[in-house]
LOSE-264966 format. One record per residue (C-alpha): residue in three letters; x, y, z. Coordinates in steps of 0.2 Angstrom, whole numbers. Layout:
N
<r vexmar="ALA" u="X" v="Y" w="Z"/>
...
% end
This chain:
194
<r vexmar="UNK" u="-99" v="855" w="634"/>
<r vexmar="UNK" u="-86" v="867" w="633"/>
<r vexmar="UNK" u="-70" v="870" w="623"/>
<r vexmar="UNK" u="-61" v="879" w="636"/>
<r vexmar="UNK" u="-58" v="877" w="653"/>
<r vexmar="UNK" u="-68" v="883" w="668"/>
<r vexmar="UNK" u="-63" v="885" w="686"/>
<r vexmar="UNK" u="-71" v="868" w="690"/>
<r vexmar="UNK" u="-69" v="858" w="674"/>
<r vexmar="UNK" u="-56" v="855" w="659"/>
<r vexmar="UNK" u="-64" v="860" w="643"/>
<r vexmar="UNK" u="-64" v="847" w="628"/>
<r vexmar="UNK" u="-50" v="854" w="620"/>
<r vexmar="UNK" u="-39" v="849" w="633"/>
<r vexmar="UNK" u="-46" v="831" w="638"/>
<r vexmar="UNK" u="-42" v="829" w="620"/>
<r vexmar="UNK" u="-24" v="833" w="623"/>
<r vexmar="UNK" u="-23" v="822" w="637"/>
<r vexmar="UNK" u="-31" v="808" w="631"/>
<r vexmar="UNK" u="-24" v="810" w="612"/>
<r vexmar="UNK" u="-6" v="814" w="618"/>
<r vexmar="UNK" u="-6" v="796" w="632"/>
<r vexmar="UNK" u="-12" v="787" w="616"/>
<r vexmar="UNK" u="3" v="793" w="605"/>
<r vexmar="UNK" u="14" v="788" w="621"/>
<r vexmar="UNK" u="7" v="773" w="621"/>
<r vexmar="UNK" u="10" v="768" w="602"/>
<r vexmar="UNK" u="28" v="777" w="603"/>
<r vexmar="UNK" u="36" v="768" w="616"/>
<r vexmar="UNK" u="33" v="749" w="610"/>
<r vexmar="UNK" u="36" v="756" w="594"/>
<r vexmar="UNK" u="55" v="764" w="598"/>
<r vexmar="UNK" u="58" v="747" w="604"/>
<r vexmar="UNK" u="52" v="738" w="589"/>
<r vexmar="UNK" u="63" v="751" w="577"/>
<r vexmar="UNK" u="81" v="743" w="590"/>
<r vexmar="UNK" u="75" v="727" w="588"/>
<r vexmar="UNK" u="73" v="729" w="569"/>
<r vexmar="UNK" u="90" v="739" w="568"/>
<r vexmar="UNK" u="98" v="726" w="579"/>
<r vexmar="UNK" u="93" v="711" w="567"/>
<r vexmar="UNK" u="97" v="723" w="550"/>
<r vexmar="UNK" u="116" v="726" w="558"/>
<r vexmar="UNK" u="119" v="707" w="562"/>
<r vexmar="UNK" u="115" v="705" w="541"/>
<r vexmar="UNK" u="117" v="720" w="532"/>
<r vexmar="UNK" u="102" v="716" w="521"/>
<r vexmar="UNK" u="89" v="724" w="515"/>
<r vexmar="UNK" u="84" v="741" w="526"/>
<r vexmar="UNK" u="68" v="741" w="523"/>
<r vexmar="UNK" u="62" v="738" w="539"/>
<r vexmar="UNK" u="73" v="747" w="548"/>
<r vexmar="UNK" u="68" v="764" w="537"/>
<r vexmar="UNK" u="49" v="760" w="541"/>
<r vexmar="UNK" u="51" v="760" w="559"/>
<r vexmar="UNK" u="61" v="773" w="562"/>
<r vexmar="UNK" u="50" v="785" w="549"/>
<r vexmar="UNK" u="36" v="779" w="560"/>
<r vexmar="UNK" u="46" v="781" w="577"/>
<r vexmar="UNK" u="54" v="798" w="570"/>
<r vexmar="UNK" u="38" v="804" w="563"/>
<r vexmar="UNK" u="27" v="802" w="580"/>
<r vexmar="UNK" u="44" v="808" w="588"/>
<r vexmar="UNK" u="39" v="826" w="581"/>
<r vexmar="UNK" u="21" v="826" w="583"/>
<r vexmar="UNK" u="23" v="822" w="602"/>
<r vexmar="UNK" u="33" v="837" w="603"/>
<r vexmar="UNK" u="22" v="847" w="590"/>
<r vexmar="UNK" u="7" v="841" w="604"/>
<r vexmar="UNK" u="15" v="846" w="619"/>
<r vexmar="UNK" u="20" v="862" w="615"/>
<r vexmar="UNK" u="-1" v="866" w="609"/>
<r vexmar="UNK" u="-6" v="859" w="626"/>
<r vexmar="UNK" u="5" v="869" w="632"/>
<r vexmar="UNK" u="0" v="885" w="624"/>
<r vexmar="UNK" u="-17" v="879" w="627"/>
<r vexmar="UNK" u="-14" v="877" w="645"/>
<r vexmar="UNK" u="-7" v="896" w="646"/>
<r vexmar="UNK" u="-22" v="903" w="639"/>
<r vexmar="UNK" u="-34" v="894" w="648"/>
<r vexmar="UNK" u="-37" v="893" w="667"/>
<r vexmar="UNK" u="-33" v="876" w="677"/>
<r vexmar="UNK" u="-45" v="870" w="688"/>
<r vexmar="UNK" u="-44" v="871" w="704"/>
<r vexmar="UNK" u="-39" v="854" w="716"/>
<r vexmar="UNK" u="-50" v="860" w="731"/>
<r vexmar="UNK" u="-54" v="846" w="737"/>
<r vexmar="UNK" u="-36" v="840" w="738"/>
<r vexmar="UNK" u="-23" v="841" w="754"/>
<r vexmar="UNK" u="-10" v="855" w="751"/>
<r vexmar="UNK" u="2" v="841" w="750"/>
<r vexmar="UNK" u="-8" v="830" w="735"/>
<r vexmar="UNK" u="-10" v="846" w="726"/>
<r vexmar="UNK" u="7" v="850" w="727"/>
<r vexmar="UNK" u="12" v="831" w="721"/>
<r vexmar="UNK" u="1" v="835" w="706"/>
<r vexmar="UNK" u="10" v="850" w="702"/>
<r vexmar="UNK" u="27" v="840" w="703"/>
<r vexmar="UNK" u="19" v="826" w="695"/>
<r vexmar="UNK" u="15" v="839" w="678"/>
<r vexmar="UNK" u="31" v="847" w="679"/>
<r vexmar="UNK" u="39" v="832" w="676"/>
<r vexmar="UNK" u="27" v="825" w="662"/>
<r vexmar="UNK" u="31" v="840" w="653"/>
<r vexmar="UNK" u="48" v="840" w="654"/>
<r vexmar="UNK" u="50" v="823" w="648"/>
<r vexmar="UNK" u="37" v="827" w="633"/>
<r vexmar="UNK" u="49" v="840" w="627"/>
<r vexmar="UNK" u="66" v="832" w="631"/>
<r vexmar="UNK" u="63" v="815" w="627"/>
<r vexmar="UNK" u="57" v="818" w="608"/>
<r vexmar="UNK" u="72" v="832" w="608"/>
<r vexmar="UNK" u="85" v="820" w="612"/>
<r vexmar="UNK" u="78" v="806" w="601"/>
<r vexmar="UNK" u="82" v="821" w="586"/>
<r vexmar="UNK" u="99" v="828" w="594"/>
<r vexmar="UNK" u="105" v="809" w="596"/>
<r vexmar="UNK" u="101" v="807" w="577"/>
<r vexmar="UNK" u="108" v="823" w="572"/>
<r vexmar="UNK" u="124" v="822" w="582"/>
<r vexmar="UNK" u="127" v="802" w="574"/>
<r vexmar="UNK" u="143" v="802" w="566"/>
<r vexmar="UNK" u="136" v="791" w="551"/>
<r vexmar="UNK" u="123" v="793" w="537"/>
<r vexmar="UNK" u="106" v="791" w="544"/>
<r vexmar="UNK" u="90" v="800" w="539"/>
<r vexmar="UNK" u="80" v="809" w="551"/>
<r vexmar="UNK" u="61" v="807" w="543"/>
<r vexmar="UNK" u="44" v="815" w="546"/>
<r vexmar="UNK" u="31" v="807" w="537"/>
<r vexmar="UNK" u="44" v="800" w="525"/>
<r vexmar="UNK" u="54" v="817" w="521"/>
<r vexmar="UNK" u="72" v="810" w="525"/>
<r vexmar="UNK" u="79" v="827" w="525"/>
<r vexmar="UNK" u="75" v="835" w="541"/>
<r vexmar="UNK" u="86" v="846" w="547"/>
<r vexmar="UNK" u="98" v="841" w="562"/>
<r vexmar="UNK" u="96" v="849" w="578"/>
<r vexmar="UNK" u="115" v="847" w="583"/>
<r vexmar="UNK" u="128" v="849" w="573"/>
<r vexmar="UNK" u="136" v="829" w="568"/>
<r vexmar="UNK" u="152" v="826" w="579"/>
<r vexmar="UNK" u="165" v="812" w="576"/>
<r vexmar="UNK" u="161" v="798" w="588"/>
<r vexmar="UNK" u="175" v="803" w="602"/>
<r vexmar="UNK" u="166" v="820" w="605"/>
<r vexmar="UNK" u="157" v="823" w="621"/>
<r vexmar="UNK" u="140" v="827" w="616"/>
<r vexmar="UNK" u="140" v="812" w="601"/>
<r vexmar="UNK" u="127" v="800" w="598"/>
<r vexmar="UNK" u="129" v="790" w="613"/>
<r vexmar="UNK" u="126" v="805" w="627"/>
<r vexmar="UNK" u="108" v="809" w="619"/>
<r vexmar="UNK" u="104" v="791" w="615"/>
<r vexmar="UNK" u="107" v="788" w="633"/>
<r vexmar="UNK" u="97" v="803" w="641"/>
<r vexmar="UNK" u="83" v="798" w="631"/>
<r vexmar="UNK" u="82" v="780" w="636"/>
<r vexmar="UNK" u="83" v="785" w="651"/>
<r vexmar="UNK" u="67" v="795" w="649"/>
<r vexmar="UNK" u="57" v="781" w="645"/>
<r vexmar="UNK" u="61" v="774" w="662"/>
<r vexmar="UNK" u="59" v="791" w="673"/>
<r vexmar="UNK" u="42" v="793" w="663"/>
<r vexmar="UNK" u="34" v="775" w="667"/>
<r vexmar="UNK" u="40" v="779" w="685"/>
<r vexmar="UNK" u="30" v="795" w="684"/>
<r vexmar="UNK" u="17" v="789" w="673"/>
<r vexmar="UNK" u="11" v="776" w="686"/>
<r vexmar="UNK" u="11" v="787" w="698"/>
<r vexmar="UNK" u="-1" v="799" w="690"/>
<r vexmar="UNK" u="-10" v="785" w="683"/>
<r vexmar="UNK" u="-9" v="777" w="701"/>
<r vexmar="UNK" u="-16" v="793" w="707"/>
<r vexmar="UNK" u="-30" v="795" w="695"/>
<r vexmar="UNK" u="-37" v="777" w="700"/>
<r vexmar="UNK" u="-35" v="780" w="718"/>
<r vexmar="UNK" u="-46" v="797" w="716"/>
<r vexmar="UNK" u="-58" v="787" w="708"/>
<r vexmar="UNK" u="-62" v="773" w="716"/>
<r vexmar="UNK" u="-53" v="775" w="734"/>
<r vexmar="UNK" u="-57" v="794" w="738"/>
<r vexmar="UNK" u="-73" v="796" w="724"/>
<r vexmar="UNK" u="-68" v="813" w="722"/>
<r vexmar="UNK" u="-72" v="815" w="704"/>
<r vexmar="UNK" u="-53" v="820" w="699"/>
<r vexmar="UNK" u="-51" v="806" w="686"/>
<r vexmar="UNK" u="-73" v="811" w="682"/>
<r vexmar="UNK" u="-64" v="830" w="678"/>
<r vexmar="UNK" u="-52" v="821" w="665"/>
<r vexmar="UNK" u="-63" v="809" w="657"/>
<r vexmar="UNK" u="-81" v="816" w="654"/>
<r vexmar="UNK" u="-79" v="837" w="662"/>
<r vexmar="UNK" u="-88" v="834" w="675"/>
% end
């Protein structure tokens, strides 16, 4: 089995990107819920923070290694060739394409504005990575009334958890129906190589 990609097949370097990076999506998102939930409880007390600094080094820390991840895929990807989608209509290959595009994008911009909205928040709150609370901000801090504040990154990226299940299920959708509808091996590609 190969590292690198072929013509026909995805190496195993990349099934590992795909299959690593849908894992770290898969603990991060119920986990960004779980640090608001905790956040939301703290600020109805004012007690003890400690859970609230957990989860968000937790959330923060995964944050950055999602990005770190996709932009190794990424360079992965552009020194590698991708597989070709033969078997595919014009118009299924072209939906894939789209369907990529947009995974992408929203790997970069949803851990991006999750580190903007922190570093544009008017108050004190650490940004961590693996419990170093000093990271450096991305955006400069801005008083609450400004136009890109808190609130305008905070919003972009909740929204990206909803455009991304969207597209998520539909390439998830995608990948079943190649598999046990069409039997054209696609998802077999992903998966084993093959």
């Amino acid at each position: 089995m190969s590292t690198r990609n072929t013509s026909d097949s995805w190496g195993s370097a990349a099934r590992l990107f795909h299959w690593g990076m849908l894992a770290m999506i898969a603990v991060q998102i119920p986990l960004g819920f779980w640090m608001v939930d905790v956040y939301e409880v703290y600020s109805e007390t004012w007690g003890d923070d400690t859970w609230v600094m957990r989860t968000s080094n937790w959330h923060h820390t995964l944050g950055f290694l999602v990005l770190a991840a996709v932009c190794a895929r990424l360079s992965w990807r552009a020194l590698n060739p991708t597989p070709q989608l033969n078997q595919l209509s014009s118009v299924q290959r072209w939906l894939a394409r789209a369907t990529h595009v947009v995974l992408y994008a929203l790997l970069f911009i949803y851990p991006l504005t999750g580190w903007a909205s922190l570093s544009a928040y008017e108050g004190e709150f650490p940004i961590f990575f693996f419990g170093f609370d000093a990271v450096p901000r991305v955006v400069p801090q801005v008083a609450e009334d400004a136009f890109f504040n808190y609130e305008f990154f905070a919003v972009i990226h909740r929204y990206c958890w909803r455009v991304g299940l969207a597209v998520l299920t539909l390439h998830a959708g995608a990948a079943l129906w190649h598999h046990y509808i069409a039997q054209d091996g696609v998802l077999q590609r992903m998966w084993r190589g093959r």
